[in-house]
C-alpha positions, 0 to 999 in steps of 0.5 A: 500500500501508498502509506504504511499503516499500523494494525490499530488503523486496520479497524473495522466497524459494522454498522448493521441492524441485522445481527446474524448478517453483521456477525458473519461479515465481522468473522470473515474480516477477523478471518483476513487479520482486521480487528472488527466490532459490531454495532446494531444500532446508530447509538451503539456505533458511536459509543464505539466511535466515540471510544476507537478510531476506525480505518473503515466502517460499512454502515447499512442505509437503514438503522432502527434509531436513525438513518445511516446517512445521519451517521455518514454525515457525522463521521464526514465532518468528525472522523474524516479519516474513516473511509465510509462504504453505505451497504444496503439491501436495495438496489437503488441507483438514487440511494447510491447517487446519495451516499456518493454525494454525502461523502461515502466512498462506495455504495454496495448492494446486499448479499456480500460474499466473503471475497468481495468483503474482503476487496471492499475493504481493501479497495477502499482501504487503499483509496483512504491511504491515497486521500490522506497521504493527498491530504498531508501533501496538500497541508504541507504546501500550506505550511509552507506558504503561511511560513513564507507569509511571515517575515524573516526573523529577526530584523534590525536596523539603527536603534531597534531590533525586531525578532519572533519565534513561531511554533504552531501546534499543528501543520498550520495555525491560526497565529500570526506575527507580522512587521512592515513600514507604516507611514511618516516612517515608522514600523507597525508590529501585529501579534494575532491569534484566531479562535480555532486551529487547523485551516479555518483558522489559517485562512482567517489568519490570511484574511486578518493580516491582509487586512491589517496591512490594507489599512497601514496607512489610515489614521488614527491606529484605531480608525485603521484597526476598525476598518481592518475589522469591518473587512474582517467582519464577513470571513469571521461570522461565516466562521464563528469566530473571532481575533485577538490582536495586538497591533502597533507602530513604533517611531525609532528615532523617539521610540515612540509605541502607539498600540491597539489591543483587541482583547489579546492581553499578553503584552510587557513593556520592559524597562531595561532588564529589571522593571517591567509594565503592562500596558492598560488600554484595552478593547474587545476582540475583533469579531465579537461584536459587531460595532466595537470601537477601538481605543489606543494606548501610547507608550515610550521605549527608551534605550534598552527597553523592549515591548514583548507581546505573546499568545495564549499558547505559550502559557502552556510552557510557562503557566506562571505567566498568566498571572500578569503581575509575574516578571518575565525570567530574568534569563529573557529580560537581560538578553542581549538581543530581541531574538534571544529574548523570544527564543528564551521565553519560546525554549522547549516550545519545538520539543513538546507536544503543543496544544495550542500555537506559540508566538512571541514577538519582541521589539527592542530599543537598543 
């Protein structure tokens, strides 16, 4: 086969209410080296699904307590690694048609002898290696280009000194980092995080950045964060979902930070290696209601200070920081430099199994 499979993949599940016909067809599977179960019922089927994961299931059209083709909705959007083949006892060419197009990989008409058991499940099984194996190439090219999204770290020129460090807890994730030149020649800054992981949350972040960026040039910051928002608005209603963001511009020559934060919560303004401060304004937010206004904060970096922002995820390798009071370790306010500090507070974050993506951005005044 394409894609090399473990013997707990090469689980079958039955699906069918007609309990002498189910037995025999989870015997001649056990019979060819699948491990099988059986369920008579919908209920019963998802106890077991909700409890093991199944390389197959042949599901009958029709169940006592429900319509095979609710459950086949159901693993579509919840086990979509689980090649589902519809077996019914009516030769229907509609109800194949139906199943085909409700994301079955097949529709098979009763009796099914032993042989054509066995090469249904195979077959099909041979069919799921190539769409997960598609699947896994199609997130690596995505990977991929939500990486050449963000910029190269760190950067620097005369008087500053920006760097971050990105982990994200699956193929691709729902946070971003970004730094580019805004007007009267200073740098903006943007830390984001989107509700939910995978890639609905990836193309939201696309979504959010591009629009963050569309509105670089509007004054004041807040009036460009609402107009990012409003062109946010659409994707994240579809979507259910909403953004957290910080998102600044930095003046270098008197290291002025004018800010916005929408409800993203975890940023230190440092001063040199020993005081720290948060930053007070505060919004909502974007996504969560529709006509939030937006306010913005001031800040000043003097020489050596940093302004260091981070998601959620990162509490998970450092819990203490969810206490806001908490300094940032001793070890990261005194590095030397913007990319030291984040790769310190970020350390272990590539060795661990993440459940949420890490990103930590760090401006320094030097």
């Amino acid at each position: 086969m394409a894609v090399a499979r473990s013997a707990a993949a090469e689980r079958i599940l039955v699906v069918d209410d007609d309990e002498p016909l189910a037995r025999v067809m989870a015997r001649v599977l056990r019979s060819r080296g699948f491990e099988c179960d059986v369920a008579l019922t919908a209920s019963e089927a998802r106890r077991l699904l909700a409890a093991n994961e199944y390389a197959v299931a042949l599901l009958d059209v029709r169940l006592p307590d429900d319509s095979g083709y609710g459950l086949l909705e159901e693993l579509r959007s919840t086990r979509p690694d689980t090649a589902v083949v519809m077996i019914s006892g009516v030769d229907d060419p509609e109800l194949g048609k139906a199943a085909l197009e409700h994301g079955a990989f097949a529709y098979h008409v009763k009796p099914v002898g032993a042989t054509q058991l066995y090469l249904l499940v195979v077959n099909n099984l041979r069919r799921l290696e190539g769409v997960i194996a598609e699947r896994a190439e199609q997130m690596r090219r995505a990977s991929e280009l939500q990486a050449g999204m963000l910029p190269a770290s760190p950067f620097k020129e005369n008087g500053f000194e920006i760097a971050a460090h990105f982990t994200a807890a699956r193929e691709i994730s729902g946070d971003f980092y970004d730094w580019y030149r805004a007007a009267n020649g200073r740098i903006a800054l943007t830390l984001g995080d989107v509700m939910g992981k995978g890639l609905p949350a990836s193309l939201m972040m696309a979504t959010a950045r591009a629009a963050l960026r569309g509105a670089a040039g509007v004054e004041p910051l807040e009036a460009g964060v609402k107009q990012a928002a409003g062109v946010m608005s659409a994707a994240l209603e579809v979507n259910h979902a909403y953004v957290t963001v910080f998102h600044c511009t930095f003046d270098p020559d008197s290291g002025d930070v004018d800010y916005v934060d929408a409800g993203h919560g975890h940023a230190r303004l440092l001063r040199g290696a020993t005081g720290q401060e948060l930053l007070p304004q505060r919004s909502a937010p974007i996504g969560i209601f529709p006509d939030s206004q937006f306010l913005s904060g001031k800040a000043r970096l003097g020489p050596g200070d940093s302004l260091v922002v981070f998601s959620d995820g990162l509490l998970d390798l450092r819990p203490d920081l969810a206490t806001k009071e908490v300094q940032l370790p001793y070890e990261a306010r005194r590095a030397a430099t913007a990319q030291e500090m984040v790769d310190i507070l970020a350390h272990g974050a590539r060795d661990k199994e993440l459940f949420d993506d890490v990103t930590v951005l760090a401006l320094k005044r030097l």
